[in-house]
C-alpha positions as CSV (number, residue, x, y, z in Angstrom):
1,X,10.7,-22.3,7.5
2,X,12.3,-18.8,7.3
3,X,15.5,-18.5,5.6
4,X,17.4,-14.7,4.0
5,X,20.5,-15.5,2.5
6,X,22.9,-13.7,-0.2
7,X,24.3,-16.6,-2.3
8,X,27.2,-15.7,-4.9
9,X,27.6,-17.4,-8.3
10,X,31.2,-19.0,-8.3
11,X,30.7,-19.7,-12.1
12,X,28.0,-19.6,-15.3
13,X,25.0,-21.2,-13.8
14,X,21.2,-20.7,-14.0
15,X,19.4,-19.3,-11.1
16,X,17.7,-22.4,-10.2
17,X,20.5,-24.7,-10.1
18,X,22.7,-21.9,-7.7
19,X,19.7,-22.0,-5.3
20,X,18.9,-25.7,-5.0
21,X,22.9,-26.4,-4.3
22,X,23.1,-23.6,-1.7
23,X,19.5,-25.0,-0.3
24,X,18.9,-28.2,-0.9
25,X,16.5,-28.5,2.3
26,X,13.9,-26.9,-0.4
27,X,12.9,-28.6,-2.7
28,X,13.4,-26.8,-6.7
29,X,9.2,-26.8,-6.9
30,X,9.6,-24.0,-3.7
31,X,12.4,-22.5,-5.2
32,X,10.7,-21.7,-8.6
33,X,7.2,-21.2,-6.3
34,X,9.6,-18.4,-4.5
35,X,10.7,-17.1,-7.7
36,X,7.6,-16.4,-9.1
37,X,6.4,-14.6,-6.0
38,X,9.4,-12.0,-6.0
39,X,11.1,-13.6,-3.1
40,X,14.3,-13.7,-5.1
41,X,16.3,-10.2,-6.1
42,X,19.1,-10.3,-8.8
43,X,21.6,-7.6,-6.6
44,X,22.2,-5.4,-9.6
45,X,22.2,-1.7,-9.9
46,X,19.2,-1.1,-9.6
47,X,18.4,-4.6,-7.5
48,X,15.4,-6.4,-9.3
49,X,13.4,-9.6,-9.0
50,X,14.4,-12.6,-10.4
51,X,11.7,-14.8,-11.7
52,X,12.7,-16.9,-14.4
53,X,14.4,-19.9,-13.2
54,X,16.9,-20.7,-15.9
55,X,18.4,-17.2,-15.9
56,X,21.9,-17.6,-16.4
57,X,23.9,-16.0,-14.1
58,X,27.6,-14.8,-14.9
59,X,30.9,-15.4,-12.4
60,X,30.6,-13.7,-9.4
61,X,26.3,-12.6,-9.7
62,X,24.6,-12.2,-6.5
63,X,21.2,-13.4,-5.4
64,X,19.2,-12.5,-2.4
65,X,16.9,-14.9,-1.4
66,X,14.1,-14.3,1.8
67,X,12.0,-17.3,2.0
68,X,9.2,-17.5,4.6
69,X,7.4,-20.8,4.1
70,X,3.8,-19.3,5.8
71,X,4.1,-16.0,3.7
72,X,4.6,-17.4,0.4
73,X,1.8,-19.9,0.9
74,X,-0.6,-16.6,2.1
75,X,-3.2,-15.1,-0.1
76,X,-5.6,-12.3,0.0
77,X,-8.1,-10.6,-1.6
78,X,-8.6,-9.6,-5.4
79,X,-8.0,-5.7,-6.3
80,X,-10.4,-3.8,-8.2
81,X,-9.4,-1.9,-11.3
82,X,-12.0,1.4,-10.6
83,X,-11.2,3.9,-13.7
84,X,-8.3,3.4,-16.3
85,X,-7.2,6.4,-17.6
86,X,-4.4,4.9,-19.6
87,X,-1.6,6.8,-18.2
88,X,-2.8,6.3,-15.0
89,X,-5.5,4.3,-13.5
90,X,-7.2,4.4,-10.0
91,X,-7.6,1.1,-8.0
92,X,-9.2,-0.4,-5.2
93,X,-7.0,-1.8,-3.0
94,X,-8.4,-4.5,-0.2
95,X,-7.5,-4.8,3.3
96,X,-4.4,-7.2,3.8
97,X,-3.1,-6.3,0.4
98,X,0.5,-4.4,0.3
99,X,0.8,-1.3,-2.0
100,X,4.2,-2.9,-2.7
101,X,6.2,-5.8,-2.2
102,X,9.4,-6.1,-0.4
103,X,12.4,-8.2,0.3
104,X,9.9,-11.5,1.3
105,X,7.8,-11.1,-2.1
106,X,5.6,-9.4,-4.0
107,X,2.9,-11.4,-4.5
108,X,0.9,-10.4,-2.3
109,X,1.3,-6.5,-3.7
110,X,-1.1,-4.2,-5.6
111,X,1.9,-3.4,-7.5
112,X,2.3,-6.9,-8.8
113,X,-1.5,-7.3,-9.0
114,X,-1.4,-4.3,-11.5
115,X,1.4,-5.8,-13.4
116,X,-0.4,-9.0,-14.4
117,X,-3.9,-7.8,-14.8
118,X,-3.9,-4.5,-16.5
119,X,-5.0,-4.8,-20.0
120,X,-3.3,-4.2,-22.2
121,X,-0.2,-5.0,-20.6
122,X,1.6,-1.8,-19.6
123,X,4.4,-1.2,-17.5
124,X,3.5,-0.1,-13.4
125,X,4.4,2.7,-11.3
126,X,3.3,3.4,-7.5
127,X,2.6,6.9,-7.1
128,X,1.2,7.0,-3.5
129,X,0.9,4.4,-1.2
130,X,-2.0,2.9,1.6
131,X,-0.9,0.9,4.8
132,X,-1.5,-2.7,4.5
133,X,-4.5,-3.0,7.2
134,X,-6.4,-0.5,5.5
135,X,-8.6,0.1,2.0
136,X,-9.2,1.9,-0.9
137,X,-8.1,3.7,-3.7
138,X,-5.0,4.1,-4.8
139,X,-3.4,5.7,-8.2
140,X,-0.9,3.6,-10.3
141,X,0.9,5.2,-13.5
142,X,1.5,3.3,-16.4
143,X,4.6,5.9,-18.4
144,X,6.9,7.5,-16.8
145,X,6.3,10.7,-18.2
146,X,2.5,10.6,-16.5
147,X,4.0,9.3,-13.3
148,X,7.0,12.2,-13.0
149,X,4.0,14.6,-13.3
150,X,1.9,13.3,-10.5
151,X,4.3,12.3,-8.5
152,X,5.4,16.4,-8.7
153,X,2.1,16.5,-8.0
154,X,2.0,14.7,-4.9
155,X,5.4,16.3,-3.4
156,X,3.8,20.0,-3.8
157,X,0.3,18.7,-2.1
158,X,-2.0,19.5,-5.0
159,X,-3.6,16.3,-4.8
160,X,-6.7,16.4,-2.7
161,X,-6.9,12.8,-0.9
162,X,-9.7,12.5,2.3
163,X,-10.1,9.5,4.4
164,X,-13.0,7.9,6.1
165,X,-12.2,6.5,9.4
166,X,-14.1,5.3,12.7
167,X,-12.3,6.1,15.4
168,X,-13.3,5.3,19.6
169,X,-15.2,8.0,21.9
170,X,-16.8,10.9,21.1
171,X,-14.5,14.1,20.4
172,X,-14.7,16.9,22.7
173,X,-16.5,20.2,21.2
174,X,-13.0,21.5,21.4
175,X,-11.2,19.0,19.0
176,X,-14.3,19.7,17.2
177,X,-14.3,23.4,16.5
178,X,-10.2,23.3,16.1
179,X,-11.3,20.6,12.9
180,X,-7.7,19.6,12.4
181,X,-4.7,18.0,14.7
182,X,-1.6,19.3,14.1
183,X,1.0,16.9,15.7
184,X,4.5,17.1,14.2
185,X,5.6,13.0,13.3
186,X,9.7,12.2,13.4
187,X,10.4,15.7,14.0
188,X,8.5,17.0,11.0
189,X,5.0,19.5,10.8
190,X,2.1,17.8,9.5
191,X,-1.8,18.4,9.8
192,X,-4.8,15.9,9.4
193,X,-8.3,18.4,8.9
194,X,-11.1,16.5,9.7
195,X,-15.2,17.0,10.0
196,X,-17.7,15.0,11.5
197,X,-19.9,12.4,10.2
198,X,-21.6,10.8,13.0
199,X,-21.2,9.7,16.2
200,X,-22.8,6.8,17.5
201,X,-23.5,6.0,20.9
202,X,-24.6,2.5,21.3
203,X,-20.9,1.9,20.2
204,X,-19.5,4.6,21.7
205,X,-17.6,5.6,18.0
206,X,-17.2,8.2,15.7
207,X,-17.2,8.2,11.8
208,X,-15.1,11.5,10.3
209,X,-14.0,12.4,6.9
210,X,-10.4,13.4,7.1
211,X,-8.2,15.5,4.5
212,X,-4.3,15.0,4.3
213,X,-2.7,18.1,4.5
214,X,0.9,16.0,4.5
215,X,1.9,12.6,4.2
216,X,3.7,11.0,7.0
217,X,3.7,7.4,7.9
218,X,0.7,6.0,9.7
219,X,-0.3,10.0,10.1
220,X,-4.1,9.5,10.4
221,X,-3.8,6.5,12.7
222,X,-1.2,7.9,14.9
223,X,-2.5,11.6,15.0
224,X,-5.9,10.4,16.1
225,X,-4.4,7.6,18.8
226,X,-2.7,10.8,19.8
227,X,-5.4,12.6,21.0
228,X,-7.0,10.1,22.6
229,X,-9.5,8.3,19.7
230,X,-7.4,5.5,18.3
231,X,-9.1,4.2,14.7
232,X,-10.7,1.2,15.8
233,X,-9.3,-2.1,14.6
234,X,-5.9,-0.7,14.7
235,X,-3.7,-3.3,15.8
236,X,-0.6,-1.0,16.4
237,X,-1.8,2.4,17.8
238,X,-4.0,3.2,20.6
239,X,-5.7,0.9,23.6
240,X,-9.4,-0.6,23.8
241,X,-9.7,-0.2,20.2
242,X,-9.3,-4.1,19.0
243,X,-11.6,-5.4,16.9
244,X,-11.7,-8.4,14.4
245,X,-13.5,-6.2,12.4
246,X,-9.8,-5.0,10.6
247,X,-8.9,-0.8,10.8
248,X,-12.0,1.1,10.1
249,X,-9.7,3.2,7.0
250,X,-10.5,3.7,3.6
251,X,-9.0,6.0,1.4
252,X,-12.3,7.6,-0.2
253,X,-11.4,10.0,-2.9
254,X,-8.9,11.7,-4.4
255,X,-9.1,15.4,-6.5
256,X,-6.1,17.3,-8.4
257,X,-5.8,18.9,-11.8
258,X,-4.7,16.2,-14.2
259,X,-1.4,17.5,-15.9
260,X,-1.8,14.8,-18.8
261,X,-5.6,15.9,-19.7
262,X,-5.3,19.0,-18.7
263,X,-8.8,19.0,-16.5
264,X,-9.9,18.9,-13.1
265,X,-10.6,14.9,-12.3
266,X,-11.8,13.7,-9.3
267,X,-12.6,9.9,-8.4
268,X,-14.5,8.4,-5.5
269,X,-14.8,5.0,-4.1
270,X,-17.7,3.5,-5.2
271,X,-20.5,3.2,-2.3
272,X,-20.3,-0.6,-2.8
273,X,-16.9,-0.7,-1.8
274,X,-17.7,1.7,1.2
275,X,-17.7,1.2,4.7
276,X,-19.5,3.5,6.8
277,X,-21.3,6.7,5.8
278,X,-21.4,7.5,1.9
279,X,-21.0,11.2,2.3
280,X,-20.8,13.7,-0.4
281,X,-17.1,15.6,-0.8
């Protein structure tokens, strides 16, 4: 069952009560189920989740409920709190795991993830994110002042961030020597530098370390699909590159001068965590 609907409150009621008599095909276990799993927005300014049932809700209130039966019942790996710098910390976040949630939930989210597990209990902030399929580290701050100064980190690209990837066929000694693709993405520049790793030809793949230059949507996947060496176990860019494996991605390290400490920090995924090569960066 899949149902989105924006449900108005004609008079003081809780949250619970508006949703079972505007749904009463599900039963109030789902509904509080939904609830819990971010699947139900309070429309304020700014919109937030609603998860306490018995929220009262004033004269003309809005709710926003998207309920997917299959979704909400869906579950995926753990993530892996890797170093906790207060502020900020660095995770590891699986394949199948969302960075965020959106308008269906958010229980299957790091974001959400960080929310009930850091300790002690601090308030969560996405600073970057990592597409769904793929793995790896990823940097959540915890104030707002740390996360402003990151995030100005992140707009002005002083945050070193490289990729391991396994991509099909073997790149031409041209791509090679050129060591980056340059593709613009929805109109915009952007540049992916890579090196080489390995290439093996029993499976007729390559491993390479890649370095983000910018940071457009699906840039890695869709620059290499581009030029002809999709990232195998992409299911959305490139052909003959399927594989129940998952997307050969991991987000490996990242680098940047820490405005809060004031040093140079630098965090790698661990090599249990790795797929692939563990190369030195």
């Amino acid at each position: 069952m899949k149902i989105s609907r924006h449900l108005t409150a004609a008079g003081p009621v809780s949250a619970i009560d508006l949703l079972s008599m505007q749904l009463p095909d599900l039963p109030k276990a789902r509904l509080k189920d939904a609830m819990n799993k971010g699947a139900v927005q309070l429309l304020t300014k700014p919109v937030k989740r609603l998860r306490r049932a018995q929220y009262m809700l004033k004269s003309g209130d809005q709710l926003s409920i998207s309920y997917d039966d299959e979704l909400l019942q869906r579950s995926c790996p753990a993530a892996e709190l890797l170093f906790d710098e207060m502020d900020y910390s660095i995770w590891f976040k699986p394949a199948g795991m969302l960075a965020q949630g959106n308008e269906w939930g958010d229980h299957l989210s790091l974001l959400r993830y960080a929310e009930q597990h850091s300790q002690p209990p601090r308030q969560v902030f996405l600073l970057h994110r990592l597409d769904r399929e793929a793995s790896g580290l990823v940097m959540l701050g915890h104030t707002k002042k740390a996360t402003a100064a990151l995030s100005k980190l992140m707009v002005e690209r002083r945050i070193t961030k490289h990729y391991w990837i396994r991509v099909k066929g073997q790149l031409s000694e041209e791509l090679q020597r050129q060591g980056s693709i340059r593709q613009a993405l929805d109109g915009k520049a952007c540049e992916s530098r890579f090196r080489l790793l390995s290439y093996d030809p029993t499976t007729d793949t390559t491993e390479l370390d890649v370095e983000l230059i910018t940071g457009r949507k699906h840039q890695i996947r869709r620059h290499f699909a581009g030029v002809g060496h999709p990232v195998m176990g992409d299911p959305q860019y490139g052909k003959g590159n399927k594989t129940a494996a998952g997307l050969a991605l991991q987000a490996i390290s990242l680098r940047f001068f820490c405005p809060v400490k004031r040093r140079e920090q630098a965090y790698q995924l661990p090599d249990a965590l790795r797929y692939g090569i563990k190369s030195e960066l």
